[in-house]
C-alpha positions in Angstrom: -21.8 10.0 -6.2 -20.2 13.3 -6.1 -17.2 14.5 -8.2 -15.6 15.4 -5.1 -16.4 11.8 -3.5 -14.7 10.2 -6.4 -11.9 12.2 -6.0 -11.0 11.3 -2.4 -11.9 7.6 -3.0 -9.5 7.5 -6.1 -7.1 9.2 -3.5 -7.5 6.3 -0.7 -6.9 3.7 -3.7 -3.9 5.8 -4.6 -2.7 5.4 -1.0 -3.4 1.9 -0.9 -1.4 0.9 -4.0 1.6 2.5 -2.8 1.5 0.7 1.3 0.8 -2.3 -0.6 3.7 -1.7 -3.5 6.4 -0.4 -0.5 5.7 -3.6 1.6 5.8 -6.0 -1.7 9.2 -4.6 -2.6 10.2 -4.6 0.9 9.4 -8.3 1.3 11.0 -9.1 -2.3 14.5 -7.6 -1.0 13.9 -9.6 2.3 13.3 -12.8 0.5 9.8 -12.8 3.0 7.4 -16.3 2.9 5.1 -13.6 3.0 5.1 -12.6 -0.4 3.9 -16.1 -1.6 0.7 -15.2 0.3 -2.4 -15.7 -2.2 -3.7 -12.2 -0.2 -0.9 -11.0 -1.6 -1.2 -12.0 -4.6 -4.8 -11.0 -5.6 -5.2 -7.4 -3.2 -3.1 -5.1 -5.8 -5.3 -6.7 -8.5 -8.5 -5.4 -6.8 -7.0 -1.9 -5.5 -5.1 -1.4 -8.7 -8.2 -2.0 -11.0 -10.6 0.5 -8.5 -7.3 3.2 -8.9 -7.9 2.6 -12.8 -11.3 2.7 -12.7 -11.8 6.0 -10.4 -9.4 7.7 -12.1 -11.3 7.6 -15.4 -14.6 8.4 -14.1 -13.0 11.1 -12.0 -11.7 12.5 -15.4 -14.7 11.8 -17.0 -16.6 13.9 -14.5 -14.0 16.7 -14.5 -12.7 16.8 -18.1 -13.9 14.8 -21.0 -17.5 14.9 -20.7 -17.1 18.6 -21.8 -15.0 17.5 -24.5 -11.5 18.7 -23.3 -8.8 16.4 -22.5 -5.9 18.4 -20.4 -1.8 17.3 -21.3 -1.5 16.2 -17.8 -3.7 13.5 -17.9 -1.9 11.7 -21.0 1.5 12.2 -19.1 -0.3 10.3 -16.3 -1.3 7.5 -18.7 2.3 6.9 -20.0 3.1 6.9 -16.6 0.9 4.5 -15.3 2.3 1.9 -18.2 6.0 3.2 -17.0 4.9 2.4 -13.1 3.2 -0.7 -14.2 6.4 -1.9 -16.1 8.7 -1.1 -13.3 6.7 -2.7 -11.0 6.8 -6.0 -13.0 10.6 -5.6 -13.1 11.0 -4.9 -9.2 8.7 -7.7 -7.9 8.8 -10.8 -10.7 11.1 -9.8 -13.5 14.3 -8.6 -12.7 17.0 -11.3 -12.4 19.1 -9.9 -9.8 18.7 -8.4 -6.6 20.1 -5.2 -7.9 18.1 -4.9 -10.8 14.7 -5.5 -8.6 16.4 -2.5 -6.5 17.0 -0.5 -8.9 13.8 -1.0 -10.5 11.9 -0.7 -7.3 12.9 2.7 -7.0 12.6 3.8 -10.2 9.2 2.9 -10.1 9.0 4.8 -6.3 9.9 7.9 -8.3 7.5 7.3 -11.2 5.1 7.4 -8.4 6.1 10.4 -6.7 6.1 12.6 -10.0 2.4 11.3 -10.6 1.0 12.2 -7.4 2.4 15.6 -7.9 1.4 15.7 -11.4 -2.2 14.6 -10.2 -1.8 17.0 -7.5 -0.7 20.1 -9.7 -2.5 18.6 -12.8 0.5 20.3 -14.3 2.7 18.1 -16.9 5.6 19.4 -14.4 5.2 19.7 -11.1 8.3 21.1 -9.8 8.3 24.3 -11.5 6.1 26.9 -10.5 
């Protein structure tokens, strides 16, 4: 597979996890039966893991198999555990309705700088 083919299917993963993340948290503030579902329940295991997974081989086959290893990609690391932790907040862990909000979209955010940063491949996006 090309490095350009991994590349768009770590994009269509990336994609995936965020439709699937928006419509968990929007079930979670509607109180939805629907979150209970076991599809539910295992999909962002399975898209989550091949997001993992295609990002290292896309860096692998971009970066570190000629042995340099740009800042951007450890910023998206700590991100990753930041979005990962947020998520946990927003969908299981937070005790009140405003903490899963808040949380939510915290993690939204955390989202939206990695996709630029991924985008960029800058450490900060915003700034040209």
């Amino acid at each position: 597979m090309s490095t350009q083919s991994i590349v768009h299917l770590h994009g269509l993963f990336v994609i995936l996890s965020l439709v699937l993340f928006s419509l968990r948290g929007y079930w979670m503030l509607r109180d939805c039966p629907a979150l209970q579902a076991r599809w539910v329940k295992i999909a962002p295991h399975i898209i989550d893991t091949m997001l993992l997974l295609t990002a290292l081989w896309a860096a692998w086959l971009l970066f570190w198999s000629h042995g340099t290893h740009p800042a951007f990609i450890t910023v998206k690391i700590i991100g990753l555990i930041m979005y990962i932790v947020l998520g946990l907040v927003a969908l299981k862990l937070g005790k009140t309705k405003a903490i899963r909000l808040a949380a939510f979209i915290a993690a939204l955010s955390v989202y939206v700088y990695l996709m630029a940063v991924g985008v960029t491949m800058r450490v900060i996006p915003f700034i040209s």
